[in-house]
Wavefront OBJ file of the C-alpha trace (Angstrom):
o trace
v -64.751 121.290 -55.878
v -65.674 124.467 -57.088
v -63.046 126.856 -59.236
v -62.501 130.621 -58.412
v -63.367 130.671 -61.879
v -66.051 130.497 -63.545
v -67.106 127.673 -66.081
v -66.927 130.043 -69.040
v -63.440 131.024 -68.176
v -62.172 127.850 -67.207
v -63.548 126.462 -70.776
v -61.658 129.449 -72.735
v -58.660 128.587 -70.905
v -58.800 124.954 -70.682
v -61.541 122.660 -71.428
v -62.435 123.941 -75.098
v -59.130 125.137 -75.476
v -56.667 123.307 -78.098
v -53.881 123.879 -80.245
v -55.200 126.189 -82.931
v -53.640 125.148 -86.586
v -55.672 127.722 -88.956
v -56.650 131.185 -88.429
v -59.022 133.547 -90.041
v -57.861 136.762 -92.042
v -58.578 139.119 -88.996
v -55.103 140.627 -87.379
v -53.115 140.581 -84.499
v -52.281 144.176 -83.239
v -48.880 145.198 -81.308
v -51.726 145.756 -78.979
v -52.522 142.620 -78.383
v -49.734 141.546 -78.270
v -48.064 144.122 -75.603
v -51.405 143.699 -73.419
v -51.086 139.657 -73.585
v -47.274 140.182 -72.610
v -48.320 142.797 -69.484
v -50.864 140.163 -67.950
v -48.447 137.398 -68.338
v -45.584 139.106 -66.639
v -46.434 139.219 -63.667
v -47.335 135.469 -62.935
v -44.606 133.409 -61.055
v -41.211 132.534 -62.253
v -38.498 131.904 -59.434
v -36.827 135.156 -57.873
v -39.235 136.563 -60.963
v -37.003 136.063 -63.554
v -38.133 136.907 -67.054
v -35.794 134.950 -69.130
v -38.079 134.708 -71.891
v -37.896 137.058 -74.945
v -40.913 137.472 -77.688
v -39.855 138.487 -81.640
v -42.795 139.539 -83.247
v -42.622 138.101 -87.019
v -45.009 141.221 -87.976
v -43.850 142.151 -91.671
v -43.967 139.930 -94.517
v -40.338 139.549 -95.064
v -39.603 139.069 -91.422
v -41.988 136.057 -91.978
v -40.070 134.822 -95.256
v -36.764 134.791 -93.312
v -38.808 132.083 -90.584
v -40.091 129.773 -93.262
v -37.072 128.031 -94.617
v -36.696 126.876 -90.869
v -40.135 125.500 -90.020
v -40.618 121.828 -90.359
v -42.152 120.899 -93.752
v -45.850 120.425 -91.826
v -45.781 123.847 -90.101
v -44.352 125.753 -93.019
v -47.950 126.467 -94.668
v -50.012 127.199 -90.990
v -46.621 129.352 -90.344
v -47.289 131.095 -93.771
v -50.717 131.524 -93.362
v -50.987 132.555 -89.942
v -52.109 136.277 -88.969
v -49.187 136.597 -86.760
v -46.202 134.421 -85.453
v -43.817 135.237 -82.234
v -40.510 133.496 -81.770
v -40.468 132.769 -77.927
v -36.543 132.712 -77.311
v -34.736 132.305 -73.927
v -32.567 135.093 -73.037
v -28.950 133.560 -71.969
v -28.454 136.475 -70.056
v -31.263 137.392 -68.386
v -29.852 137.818 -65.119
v -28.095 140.899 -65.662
v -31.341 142.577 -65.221
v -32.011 140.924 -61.872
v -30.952 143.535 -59.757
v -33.599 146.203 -61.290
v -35.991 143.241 -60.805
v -34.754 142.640 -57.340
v -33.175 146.145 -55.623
v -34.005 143.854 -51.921
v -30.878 141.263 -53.084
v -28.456 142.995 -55.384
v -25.917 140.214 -54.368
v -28.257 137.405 -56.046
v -26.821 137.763 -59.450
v -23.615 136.614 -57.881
v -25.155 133.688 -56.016
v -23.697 130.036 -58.000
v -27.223 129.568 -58.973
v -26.719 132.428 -61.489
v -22.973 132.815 -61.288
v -22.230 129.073 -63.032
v -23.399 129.124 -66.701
v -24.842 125.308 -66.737
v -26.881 126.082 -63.296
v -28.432 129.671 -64.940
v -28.633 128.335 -68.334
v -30.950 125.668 -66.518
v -33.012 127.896 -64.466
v -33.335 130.381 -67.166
v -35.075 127.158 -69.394
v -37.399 126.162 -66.356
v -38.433 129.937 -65.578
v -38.965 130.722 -69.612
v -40.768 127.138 -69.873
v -43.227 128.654 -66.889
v -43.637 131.841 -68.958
v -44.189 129.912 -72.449
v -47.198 128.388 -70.826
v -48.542 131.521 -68.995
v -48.216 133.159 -72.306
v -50.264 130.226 -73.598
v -52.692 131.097 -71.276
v -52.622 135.224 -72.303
v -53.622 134.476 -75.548
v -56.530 132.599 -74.526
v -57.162 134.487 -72.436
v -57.268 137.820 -74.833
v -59.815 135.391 -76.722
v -57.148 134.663 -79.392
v -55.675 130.728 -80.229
v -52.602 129.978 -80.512
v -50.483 127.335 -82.352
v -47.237 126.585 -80.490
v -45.199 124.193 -82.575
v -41.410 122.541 -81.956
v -41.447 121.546 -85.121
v -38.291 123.961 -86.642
v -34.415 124.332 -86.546
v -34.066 126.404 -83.481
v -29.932 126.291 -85.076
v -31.308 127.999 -87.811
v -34.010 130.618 -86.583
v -30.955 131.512 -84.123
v -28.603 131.896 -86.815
v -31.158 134.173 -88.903
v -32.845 135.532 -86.164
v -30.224 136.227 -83.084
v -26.749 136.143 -84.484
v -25.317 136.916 -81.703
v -25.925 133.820 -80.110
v -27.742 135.837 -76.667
v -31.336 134.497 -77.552
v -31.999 130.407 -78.078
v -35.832 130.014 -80.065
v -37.885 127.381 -78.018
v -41.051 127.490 -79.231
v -42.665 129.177 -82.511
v -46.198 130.357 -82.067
v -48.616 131.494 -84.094
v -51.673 133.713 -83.310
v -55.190 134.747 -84.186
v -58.736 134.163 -84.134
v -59.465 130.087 -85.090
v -60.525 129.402 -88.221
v -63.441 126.712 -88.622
v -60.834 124.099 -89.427
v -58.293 125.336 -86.690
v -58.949 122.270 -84.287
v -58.600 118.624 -84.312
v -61.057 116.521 -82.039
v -59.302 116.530 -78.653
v -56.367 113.398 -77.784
v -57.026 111.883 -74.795
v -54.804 112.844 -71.781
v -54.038 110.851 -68.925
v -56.158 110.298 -65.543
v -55.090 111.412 -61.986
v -54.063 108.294 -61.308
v -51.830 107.457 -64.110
v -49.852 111.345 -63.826
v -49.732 111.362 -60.119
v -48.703 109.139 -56.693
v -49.535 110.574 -53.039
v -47.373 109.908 -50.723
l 1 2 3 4 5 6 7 8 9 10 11 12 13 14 15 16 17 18 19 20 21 22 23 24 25 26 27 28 29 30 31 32 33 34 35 36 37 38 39 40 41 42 43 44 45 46 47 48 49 50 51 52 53 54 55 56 57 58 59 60 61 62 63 64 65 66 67 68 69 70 71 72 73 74 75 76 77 78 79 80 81 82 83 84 85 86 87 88 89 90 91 92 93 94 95 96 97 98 99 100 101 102 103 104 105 106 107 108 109 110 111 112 113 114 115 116 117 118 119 120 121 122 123 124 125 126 127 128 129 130 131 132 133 134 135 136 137 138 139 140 141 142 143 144 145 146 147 148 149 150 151 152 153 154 155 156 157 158 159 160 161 162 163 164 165 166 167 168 169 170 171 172 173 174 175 176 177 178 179 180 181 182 183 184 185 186 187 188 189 190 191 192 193 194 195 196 197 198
């Protein structure tokens, strides 16, 4: 089968590709950032939601505030890092859909976003999607990055959102991979150990 692709881009976004855990010295610009965040935007999320929020952990003592949060094993990479974004899910993200949707100002309303457990649920799944296209922007940008679940989302909440609107997901940190930023690659499993066809 061949890719739309071509090898060189599918190896920056997937086969070389790995979870980066040390960065060099060189920085991370709002730039970057803001042109990583425009590509990824517009990739599929259903009724294109954009639940997800990004908090850019730019200044030193925004960083500080993070630390005390971060599992005992991320703490140093977290320190260290050029640049770290707290990817939160907005809990009410669907008061902005109708300026996202002006063709069904009614589906705000709907139960799928009018019952808190049903939009709390969709607004995980579509933030999930956007965590992993957001994945794929910094790759993409030629940047790694270093998602990690290893914190107290509790706790960056409590520091970071106190208003209780935004719930942290996933920490990631970003920048150009240091020579020691990868581990050899786990294995993953084959076609037909992930997948049946019925």
């Amino acid at each position: 089968m061949s890719f739309a692709l071509d090898d060189a881009a599918l190896d920056l976004l997937f086969r070389e590709a790995h979870t980066a855990r040390a960065f060099t010295e060189e920085p991370v610009t709002d730039e970057q950032v803001r042109e990583i965040y425009d590509l990824i935007k517009l990739a599929p999320t259903a009724h294109n939601t954009s639940p997800l929020r990004l908090t850019v952990l730019r200044s030193p003592a925004a960083r500080e505030r993070l630390l005390p949060h971060m599992s005992q094993a991320n703490r140093p990479r977290t320190a260290a890092a050029p640049l770290t974004v707290i990817l939160s899910l907005d809990t009410d993200y669907h008061e902005k859909l109708p300026a996202l949707l002006p063709a069904l100002p009614d589906l705000k309303d709907s139960a799928l976003y009018a019952e808190p457990e049903s939009r709390f649920r969709h607004g995980v799944l579509n933030a999930a999607l956007q965590i992993g296209y957001f994945l794929l922007g910094v790759r993409a940008a030629g940047l790694a990055a270093g998602p990690m679940a290893g914190f107290d989302p509790q706790g960056v909440d409590k520091e970071f959102f106190g208003e209780g609107r935004l719930r942290s997901l996933v920490v990631v940190n970003l920048g150009r991979p240091a020579e020691t930023a990868y581990s050899p690659r786990q294995p993953r499993l084959a076609f037909e150990e992930a997948a049946q066809v019925l």
